[in-house]
PLY file of the C-alpha trace (Angstrom):
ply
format ascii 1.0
element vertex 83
property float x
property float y
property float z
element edge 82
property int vertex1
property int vertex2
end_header
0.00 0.00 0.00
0.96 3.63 -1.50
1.87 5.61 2.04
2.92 9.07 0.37
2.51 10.17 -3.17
4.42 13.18 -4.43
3.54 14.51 -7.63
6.82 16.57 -9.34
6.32 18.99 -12.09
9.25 21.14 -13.69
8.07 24.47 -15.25
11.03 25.60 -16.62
11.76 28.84 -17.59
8.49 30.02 -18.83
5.80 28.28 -16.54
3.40 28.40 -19.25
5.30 25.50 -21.22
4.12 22.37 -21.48
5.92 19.86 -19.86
6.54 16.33 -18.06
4.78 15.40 -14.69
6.49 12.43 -12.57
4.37 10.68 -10.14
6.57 8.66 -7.17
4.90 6.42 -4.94
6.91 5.94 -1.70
9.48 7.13 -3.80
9.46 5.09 -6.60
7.99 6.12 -10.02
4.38 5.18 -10.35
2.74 8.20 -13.18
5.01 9.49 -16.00
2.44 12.39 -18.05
3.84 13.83 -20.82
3.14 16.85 -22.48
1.07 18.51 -19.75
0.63 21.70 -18.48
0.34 23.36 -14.68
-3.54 23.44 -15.58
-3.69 19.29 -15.51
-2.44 18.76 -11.90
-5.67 18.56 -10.70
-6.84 15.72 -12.68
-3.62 14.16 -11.86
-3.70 14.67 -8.20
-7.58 13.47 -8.65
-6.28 10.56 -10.37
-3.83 9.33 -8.00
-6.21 9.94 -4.75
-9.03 7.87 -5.91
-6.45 5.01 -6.79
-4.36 5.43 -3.16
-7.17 6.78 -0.87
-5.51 6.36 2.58
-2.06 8.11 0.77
-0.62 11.48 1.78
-0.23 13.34 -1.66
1.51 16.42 -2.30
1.94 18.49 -5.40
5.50 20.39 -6.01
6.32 22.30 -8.59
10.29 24.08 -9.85
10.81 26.69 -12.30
13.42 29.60 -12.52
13.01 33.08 -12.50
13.31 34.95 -16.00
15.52 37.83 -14.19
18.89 38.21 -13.30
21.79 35.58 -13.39
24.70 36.12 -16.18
22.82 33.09 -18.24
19.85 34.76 -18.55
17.84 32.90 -16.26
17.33 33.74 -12.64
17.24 31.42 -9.61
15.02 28.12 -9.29
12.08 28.12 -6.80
10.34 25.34 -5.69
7.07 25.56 -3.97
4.09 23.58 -3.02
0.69 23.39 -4.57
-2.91 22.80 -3.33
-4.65 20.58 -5.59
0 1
1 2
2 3
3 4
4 5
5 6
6 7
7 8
8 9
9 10
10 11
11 12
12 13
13 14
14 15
15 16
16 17
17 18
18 19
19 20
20 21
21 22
22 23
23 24
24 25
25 26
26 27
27 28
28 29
29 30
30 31
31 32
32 33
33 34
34 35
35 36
36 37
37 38
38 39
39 40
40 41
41 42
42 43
43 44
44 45
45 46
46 47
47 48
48 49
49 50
50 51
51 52
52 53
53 54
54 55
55 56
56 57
57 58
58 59
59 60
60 61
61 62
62 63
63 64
64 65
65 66
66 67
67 68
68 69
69 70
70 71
71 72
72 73
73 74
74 75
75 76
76 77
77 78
78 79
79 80
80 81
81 82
């Protein structure tokens, strides 16, 4: 039985790019979505707690900021979501 679900996005640069979602059961990959976008983590999320109902699931997303940094890009956040 699934204990703790974490659901790992990476928005890149832009945060409006689509992009691939990793799903890790108990740390293990269990979800691989490709192609998807920050507006499909609900269904995802929704996904994963009807399959695991008793698991813990978070949502966390990374992306860098646009400003500053001699590359052009800025410094990477990461931050949680409520889904």
């Amino acid at each position: 039985m699934v204990k703790k679900i974490l659901v790992d996005v990476d928005l890149g640069l832009k945060g409006v790019e689509k992009t691939d979602v990793l799903v890790y059961g108990d740390k293990k990959l269990i979800g691989v979505y490709d192609n998807r976008s920050y507006d499909d983590l609900k269904n995802i999320a929704d996904e994963f707690r009807m399959k695991f109902p008793d698991a813990e699931l978070e949502v966390w997303c990374n992306g860098e900021s646009a400003c500053g940094g001699t590359s052009g890009g800025g410094r990477i956040f990461q931050w949680k979501v409520e889904v």
